[in-house]
ROLO-69347 format. One record per residue (C-alpha): residue in one letter; x, z, y. Coordinates in nm, 2 decimals, decimal comma. Layout:
balo east up north
A X Z Y $
...
END
This chain:
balo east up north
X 13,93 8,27 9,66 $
X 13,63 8,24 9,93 $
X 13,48 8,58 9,97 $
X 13,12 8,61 9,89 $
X 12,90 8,76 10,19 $
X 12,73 9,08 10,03 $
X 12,35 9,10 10,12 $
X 12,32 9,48 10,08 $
X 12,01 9,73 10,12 $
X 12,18 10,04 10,36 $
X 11,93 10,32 10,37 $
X 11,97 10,49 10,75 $
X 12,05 10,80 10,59 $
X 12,40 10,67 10,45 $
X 12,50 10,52 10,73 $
X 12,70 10,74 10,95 $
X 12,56 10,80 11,30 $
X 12,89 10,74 11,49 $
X 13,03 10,42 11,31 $
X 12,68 10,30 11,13 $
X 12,93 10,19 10,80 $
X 12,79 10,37 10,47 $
X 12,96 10,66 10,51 $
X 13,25 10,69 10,26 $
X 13,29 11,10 10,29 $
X 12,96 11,24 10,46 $
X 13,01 11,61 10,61 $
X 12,78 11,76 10,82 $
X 12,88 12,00 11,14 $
X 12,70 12,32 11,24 $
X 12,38 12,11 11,40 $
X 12,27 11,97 11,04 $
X 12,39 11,62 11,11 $
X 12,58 11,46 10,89 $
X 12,88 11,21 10,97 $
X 13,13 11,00 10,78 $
X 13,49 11,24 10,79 $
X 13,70 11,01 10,91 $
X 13,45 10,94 11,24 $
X 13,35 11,28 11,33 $
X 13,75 11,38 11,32 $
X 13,83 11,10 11,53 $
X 13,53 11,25 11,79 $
X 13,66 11,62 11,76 $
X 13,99 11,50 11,81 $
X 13,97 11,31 12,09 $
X 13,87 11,65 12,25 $
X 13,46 11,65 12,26 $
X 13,30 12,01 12,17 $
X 12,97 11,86 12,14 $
X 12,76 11,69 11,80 $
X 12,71 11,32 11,91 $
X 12,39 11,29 11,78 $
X 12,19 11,60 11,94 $
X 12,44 11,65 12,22 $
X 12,45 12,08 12,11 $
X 12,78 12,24 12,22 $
X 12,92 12,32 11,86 $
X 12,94 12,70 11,77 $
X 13,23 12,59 11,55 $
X 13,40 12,26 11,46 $
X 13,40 12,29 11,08 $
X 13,27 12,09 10,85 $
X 13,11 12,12 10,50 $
X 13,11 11,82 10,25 $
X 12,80 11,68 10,18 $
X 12,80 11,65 9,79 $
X 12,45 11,56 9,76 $
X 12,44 11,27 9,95 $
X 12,78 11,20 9,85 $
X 12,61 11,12 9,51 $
X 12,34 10,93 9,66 $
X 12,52 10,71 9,79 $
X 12,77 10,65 9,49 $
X 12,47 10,58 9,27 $
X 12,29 10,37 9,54 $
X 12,69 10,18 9,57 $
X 12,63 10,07 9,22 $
X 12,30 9,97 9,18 $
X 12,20 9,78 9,47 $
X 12,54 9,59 9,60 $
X 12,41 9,23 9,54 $
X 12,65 8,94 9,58 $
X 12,45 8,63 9,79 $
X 12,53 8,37 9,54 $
X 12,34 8,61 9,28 $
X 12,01 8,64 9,46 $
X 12,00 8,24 9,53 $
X 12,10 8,18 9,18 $
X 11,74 8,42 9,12 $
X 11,57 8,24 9,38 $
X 11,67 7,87 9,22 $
X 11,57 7,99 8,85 $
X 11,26 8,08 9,03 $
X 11,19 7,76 9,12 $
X 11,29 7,61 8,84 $
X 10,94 7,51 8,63 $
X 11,14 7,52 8,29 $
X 11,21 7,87 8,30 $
X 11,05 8,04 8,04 $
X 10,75 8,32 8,13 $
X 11,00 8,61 8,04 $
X 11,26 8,47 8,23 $
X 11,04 8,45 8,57 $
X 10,94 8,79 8,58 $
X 11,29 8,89 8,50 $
X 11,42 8,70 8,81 $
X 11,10 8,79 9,03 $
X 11,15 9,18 8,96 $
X 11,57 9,15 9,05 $
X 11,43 8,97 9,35 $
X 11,15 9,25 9,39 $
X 11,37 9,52 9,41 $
X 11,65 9,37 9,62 $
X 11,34 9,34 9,87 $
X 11,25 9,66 9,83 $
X 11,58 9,79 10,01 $
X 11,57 9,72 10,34 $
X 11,47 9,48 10,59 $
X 11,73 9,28 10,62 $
X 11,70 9,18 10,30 $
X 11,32 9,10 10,34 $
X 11,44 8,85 10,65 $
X 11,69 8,66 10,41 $
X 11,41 8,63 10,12 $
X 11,15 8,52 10,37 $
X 11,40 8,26 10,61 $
X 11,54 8,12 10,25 $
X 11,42 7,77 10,24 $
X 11,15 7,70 9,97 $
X 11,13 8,09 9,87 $
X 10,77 8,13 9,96 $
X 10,67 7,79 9,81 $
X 10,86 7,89 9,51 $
X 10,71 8,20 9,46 $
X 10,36 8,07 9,53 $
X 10,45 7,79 9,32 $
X 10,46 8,04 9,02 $
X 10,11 8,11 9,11 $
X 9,98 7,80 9,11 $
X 10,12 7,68 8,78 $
X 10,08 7,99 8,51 $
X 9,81 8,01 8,29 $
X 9,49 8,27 8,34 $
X 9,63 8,47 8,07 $
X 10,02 8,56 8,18 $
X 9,90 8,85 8,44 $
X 10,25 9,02 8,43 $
X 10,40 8,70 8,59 $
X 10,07 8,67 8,85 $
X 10,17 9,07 8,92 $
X 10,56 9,00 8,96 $
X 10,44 8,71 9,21 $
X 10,20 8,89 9,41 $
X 10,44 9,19 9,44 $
X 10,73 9,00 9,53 $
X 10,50 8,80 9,83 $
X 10,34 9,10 9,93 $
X 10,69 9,27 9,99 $
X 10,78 8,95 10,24 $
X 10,44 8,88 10,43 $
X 10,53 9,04 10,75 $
X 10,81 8,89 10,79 $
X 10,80 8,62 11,04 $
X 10,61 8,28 10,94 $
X 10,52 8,41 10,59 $
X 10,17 8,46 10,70 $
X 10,11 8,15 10,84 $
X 10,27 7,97 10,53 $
X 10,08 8,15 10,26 $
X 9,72 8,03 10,48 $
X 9,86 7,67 10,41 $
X 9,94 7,70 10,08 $
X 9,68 7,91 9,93 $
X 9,38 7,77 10,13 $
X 9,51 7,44 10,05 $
X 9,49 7,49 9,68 $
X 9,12 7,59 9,59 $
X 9,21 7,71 9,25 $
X 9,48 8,00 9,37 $
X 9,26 8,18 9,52 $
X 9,08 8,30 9,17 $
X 9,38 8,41 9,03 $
X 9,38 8,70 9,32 $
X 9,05 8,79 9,19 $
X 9,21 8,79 8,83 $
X 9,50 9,00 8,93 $
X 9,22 9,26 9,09 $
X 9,03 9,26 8,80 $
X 9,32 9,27 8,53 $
X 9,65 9,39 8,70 $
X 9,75 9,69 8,77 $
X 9,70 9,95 9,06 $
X 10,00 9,82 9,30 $
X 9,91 9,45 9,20 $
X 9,54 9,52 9,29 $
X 9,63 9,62 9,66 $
X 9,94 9,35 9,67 $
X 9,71 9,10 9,61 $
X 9,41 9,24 9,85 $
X 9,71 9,26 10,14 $
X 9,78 8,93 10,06 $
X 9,42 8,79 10,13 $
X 9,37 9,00 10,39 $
X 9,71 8,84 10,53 $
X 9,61 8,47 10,53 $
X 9,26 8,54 10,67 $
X 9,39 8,48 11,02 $
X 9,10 8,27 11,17 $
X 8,70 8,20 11,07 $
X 8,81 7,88 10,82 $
X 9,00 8,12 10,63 $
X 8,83 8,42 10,61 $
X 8,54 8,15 10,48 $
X 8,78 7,99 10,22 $
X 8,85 8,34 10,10 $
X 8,46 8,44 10,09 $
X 8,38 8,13 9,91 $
X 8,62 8,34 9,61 $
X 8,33 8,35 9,37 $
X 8,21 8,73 9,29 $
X 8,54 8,87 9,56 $
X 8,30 9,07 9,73 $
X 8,08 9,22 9,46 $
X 8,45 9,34 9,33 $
X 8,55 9,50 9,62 $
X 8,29 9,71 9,66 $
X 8,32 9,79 9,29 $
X 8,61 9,94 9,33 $
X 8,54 10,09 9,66 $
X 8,26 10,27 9,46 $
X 8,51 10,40 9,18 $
X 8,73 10,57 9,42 $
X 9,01 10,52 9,21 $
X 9,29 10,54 9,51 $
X 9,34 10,64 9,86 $
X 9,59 10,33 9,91 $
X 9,35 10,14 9,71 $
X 9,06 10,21 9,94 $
X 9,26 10,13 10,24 $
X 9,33 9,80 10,13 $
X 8,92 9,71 10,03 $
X 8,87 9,89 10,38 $
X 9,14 9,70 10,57 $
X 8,99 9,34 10,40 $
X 8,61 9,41 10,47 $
X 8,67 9,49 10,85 $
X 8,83 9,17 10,85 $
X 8,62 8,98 10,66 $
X 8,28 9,07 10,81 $
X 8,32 8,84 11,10 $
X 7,92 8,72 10,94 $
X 7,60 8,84 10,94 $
X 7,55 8,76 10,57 $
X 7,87 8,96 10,45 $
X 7,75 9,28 10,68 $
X 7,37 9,21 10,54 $
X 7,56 9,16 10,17 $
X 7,80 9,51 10,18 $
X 7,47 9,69 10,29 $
X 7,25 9,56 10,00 $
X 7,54 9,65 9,78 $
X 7,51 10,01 9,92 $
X 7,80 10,04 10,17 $
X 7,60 10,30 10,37 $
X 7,64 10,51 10,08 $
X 7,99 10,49 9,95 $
X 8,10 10,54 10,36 $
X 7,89 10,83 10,36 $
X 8,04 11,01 10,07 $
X 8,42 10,95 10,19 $
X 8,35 11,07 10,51 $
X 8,22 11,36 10,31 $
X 8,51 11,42 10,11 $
X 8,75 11,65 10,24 $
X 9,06 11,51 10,12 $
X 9,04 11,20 10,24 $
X 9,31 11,08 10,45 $
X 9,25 11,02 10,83 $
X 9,35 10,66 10,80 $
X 9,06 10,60 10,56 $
X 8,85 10,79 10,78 $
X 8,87 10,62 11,05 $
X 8,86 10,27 10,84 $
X 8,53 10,41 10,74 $
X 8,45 10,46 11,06 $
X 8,50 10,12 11,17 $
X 8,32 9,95 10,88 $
X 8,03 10,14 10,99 $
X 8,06 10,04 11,36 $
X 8,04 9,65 11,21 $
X 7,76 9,76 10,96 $
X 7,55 9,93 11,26 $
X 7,55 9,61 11,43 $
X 7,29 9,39 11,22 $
X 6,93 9,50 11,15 $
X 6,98 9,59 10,76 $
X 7,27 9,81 10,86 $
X 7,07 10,01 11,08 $
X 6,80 10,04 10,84 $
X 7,03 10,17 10,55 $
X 7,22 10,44 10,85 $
X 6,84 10,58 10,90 $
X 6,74 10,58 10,53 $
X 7,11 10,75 10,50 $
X 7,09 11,01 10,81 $
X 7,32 11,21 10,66 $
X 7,58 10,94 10,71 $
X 7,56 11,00 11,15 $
X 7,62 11,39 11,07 $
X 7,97 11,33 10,85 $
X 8,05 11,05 11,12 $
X 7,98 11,39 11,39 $
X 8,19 11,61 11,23 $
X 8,51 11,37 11,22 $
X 8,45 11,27 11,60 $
X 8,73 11,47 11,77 $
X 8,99 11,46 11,46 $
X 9,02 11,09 11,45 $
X 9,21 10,88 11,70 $
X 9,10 10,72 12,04 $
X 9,00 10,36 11,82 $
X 8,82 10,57 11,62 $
X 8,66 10,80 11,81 $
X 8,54 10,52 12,02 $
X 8,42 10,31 11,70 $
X 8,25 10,68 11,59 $
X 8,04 10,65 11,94 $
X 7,93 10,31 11,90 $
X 7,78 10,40 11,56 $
X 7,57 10,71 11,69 $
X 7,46 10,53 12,03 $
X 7,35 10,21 11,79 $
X 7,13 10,47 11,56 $
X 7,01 10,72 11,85 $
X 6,98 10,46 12,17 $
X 6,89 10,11 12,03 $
X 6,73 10,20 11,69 $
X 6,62 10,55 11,83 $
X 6,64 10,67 11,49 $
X 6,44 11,03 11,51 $
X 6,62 11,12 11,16 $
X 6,98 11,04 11,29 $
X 6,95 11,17 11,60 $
X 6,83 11,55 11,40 $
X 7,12 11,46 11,21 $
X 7,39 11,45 11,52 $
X 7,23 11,75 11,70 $
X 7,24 11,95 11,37 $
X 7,61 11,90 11,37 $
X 7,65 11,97 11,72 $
X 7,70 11,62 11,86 $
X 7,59 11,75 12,17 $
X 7,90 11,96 12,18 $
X 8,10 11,68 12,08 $
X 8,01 11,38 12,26 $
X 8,06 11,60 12,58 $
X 8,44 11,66 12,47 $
X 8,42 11,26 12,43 $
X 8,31 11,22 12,76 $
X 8,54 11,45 12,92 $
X 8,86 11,25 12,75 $
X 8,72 10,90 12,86 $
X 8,78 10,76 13,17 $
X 8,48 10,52 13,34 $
X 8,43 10,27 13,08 $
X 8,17 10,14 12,84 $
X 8,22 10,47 12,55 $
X 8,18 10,74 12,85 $
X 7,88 10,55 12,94 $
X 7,78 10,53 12,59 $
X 7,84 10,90 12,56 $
X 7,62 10,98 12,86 $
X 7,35 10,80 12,76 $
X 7,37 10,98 12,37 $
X 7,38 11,32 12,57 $
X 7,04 11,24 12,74 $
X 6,87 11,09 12,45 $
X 7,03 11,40 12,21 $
X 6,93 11,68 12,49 $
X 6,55 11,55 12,47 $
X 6,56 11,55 12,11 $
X 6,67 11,90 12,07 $
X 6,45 12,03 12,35 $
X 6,71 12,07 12,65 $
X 6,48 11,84 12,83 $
X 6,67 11,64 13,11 $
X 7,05 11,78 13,02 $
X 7,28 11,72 13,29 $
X 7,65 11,56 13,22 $
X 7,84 11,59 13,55 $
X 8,02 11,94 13,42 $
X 8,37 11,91 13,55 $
X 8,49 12,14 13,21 $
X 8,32 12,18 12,95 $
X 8,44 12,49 12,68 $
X 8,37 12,39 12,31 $
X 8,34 12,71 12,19 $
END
C-alpha cells in the first residue's frame, strides 16, 4: 500500500525545540522550556548541564510532565491530521460546477481551516494548480443571493493572498471580469464582520498599480461604503482594513477631494481622539491625513476642523518613525503652506512646540528635521517667542 504524504498544520509550540518532531511526551526542565522526553534525556545524557534552548546552567536536571500541552497536542493530533489525497479531493469538488451550493461551502470551510494551520499548508493551497482559479471561479458563477458561499470564497482567498503569485493572479482574474468586482461590494454590505475585511484585504491586494486601483474605483458606490463604515466604528480590525484600502487607493485628486466632502476630516479627528484606539489605526489615521492635507479641499476641511492638528500633536512622539514623520507633514502643510492661524493655536495649545523640538532632536538632516525647523519658527511667532532659536544641543521635555 503506497503511503499517503500527510500535509499537517504543526503549531511551534508542539514541536520540540531539540528534534522539531511534535513532541510525543513534552516535559519541561527548571528554565520553563519544554522538550519532547526522549530528546532532552538523550541531551542530559550525553553529559550537557545546560538547557539547550537558553543556554542556563540547570539548578537541577529534573523534569516535570507537561500535561497541559500534552492534551493540546492529542486534541490538535486528531483534528487537524489531513491525508493529501483528502484536501485535493476538496480542492477538485471545488472546482467542480455541479456541486451543489451546500456542498461548496462544506468543502471551502474544510479547505479554510486546513489553511488556517500553518504556513505550509497556505504554500500547498496557493502552489496547487487551478486552486486560485477555482476558488475565484466560485465567485464568478454564484448567484447575488448565496452570500454564505461568496463569504466561504473570500475567506478561503483571503487566507492564501500572500503567498507567492496569488496577488498577481487575483489582479488578472478579477480585473478581467467586470462583474466580480460587485459581489465584494455585496459581501461588504451583506456578509459578515470577518467577510467584510476579507473581502476589503482582498481589493486592497489586487490594487497593485494605477489600472487597478481605477478598475476597483470604477466599483459603483465602493467608496461611499467605506467611509460608511469607517463612520460606524464598528471594529478596530475593521477600520484597519477601510484605512489600509483608502491610503492605497487615493493615488487621485478626485478620491482625496471625494473622502473630504464625505467628511474624512471629521471621522480622523474623532479616532485620533479616542483613547482606545490602537496605535496601528493611529498611525493609519495619521497617514490618511498626510494624503488628505495634500489637495486644496483637504486643507480647507483641516482648518475648519483645527481641532484635528491638536489630536494629531498629542500622538506625535507615541507613534512610530513613518508616522511621526507623516504627523509632521500634516502640521507643516496646515501651519507653513496654508498658514492656518486656527491650526497653528491648535499645535501650540498642545505644546507642539515642545514636541516638534523632540522631533527634531531624533531626526537626522533630512527633509522632516527641516520641516520641523521651519514649524518651530512659524509656531514660536505665533505664540509670541518671537524669533525662537533651534540649534539646542538637548532639549528636556519636561
Amino acid at each position: 500500500m503506497v503511503r499517503q504524504e500527510l500535509y499537517i498544520a504543526v503549531p511551534n509550540l508542539f514541536r520540540c525545540p531539540i528534534s522539531l518532531d511534535v513532541m510525543k511526551s513534552p516535559v519541561s526542565l527548571c528554565t520553563g522550556v519544554t522538550y519532547d522526553r526522549s530528546s532532552i534525556q538523550h541531551w542530559l545524557e550525553s553529559g550537557h548541564d545546560t538547557c539547550p534552548a537558553t543556554m542556563q546552567i540547570l539548578s537541577t536536571k529534573e523534569f516535570v510532565p507537561n500535561l497541559t500541552l500534552h492534551r493540546l497536542i492529542a486534541h490538535w493530533s486528531h483534528q487537524l491530521t489531513v491525508p493529501e489525497q483528502e484536501v485535493r479531493v476538496w480542492i477538485e469538488k471545488i472546482k467542480s460546477e455541479n456541486e451543489s451550493e451546500n456542498s461548496c461551502v462544506d468543502y471551502l470551510v474544510k479547505v479554510a481551516k486546513f489553511a488556517t494551520g500553518c504556513e505550509a499548508n497556505r504554500r500547498f493551497l496557493a502552489s496547487y494548480g487551478g486552486f486560485v482559479e477555482a476558488v475565484f471561479g466560485v465567485l464568478n458563477r454564484k448567484r447575488r443571493s448565496e452570500i454564505a458561499v461568496l463569504e466561504s470564497a473570500v475567506r478561503v482567498l483571503n487566507l492564501i493572498v500572500n503567498e507567492n503569485g496569488v496577488k498577481e493572479k487575483l489582479n488578472r482574474l478579477i480585473l478581467k471580469t467586470y462583474n466580480c468586482l460587485p459581489l465584494f461590494l455585496e459581501i461588504l454590505r451583506e456578509g459578515n464582520l470577518d467577510s467584510k475585511i476579507g473581502s476589503i484585504k482582498i481589493l486592497d491586494s489586487i490594487s497593485l498599480d494605477n489600472e487597478s486601483k481605477r478598475r476597483v474605483l470604477e466599483t459603483e458606490n465602493l467608496l461611499s461604503a467605506l467611509f460608511d463604515y469607517l463612520k460606524l466604528a464598528e471594529d478596530q480590525a475593521l477600520n484597519d482594513a477601510i484605512l489600509s484600502i483608502l491610503i492605497t487607493l487615493s493615488v487621485y485628486r478626485s478620491v482625496k477631494a471625494q473622502l473630504v466632502e464625505l467628511g474624512m476630516v471629521q471621522i480622523l479627528t474623532r479616532i485620533l481622539s479616542d483613547s482606545r484606539t490602537q496605535i496601528l489605526t493611529v498611525e493609519k489615521s495619521i497617514k490618511m491625513l498626510s494624503i488628505v492635507a495634500t489637495c486644496s479641499e483637504g486643507r480647507l476641511a483641516l482648518s475648519e476642523e483645527a481641532s484635528c492638528a491638536g489630536r494629531v500633536v498629542e500622538r506625535v512622539m507615541k507613534v512610530g518613525k513613518t508616522a511621526r514623520e507623516d504627523a509632521v507633514v500634516v502640521i507643516w502643510s496646515m501651519c507653513c503652506v496654508y498658514k492656518d492661524a486656527r491650526v497653528k493655536e491648535a499645535v501650540v495649545n498642545s505644546n507642539g512646540l515642545t514636541k516638534l523640538l523632540l522631533v527634531m532632536q531624533s531626526e537626522n538632516e533630512g527633509i522632516v528635521r527641516k520641516m520641523c525647523g521651519d514649524l518651530v519658527k512659524v509656531l514660536g511667532k505665533a505664540s509670541g517667542l518671537g524669533n525662537y532659536q533651534t540649534k539646542t544641543a538637548h532639549i528636556m521635555p519636561y
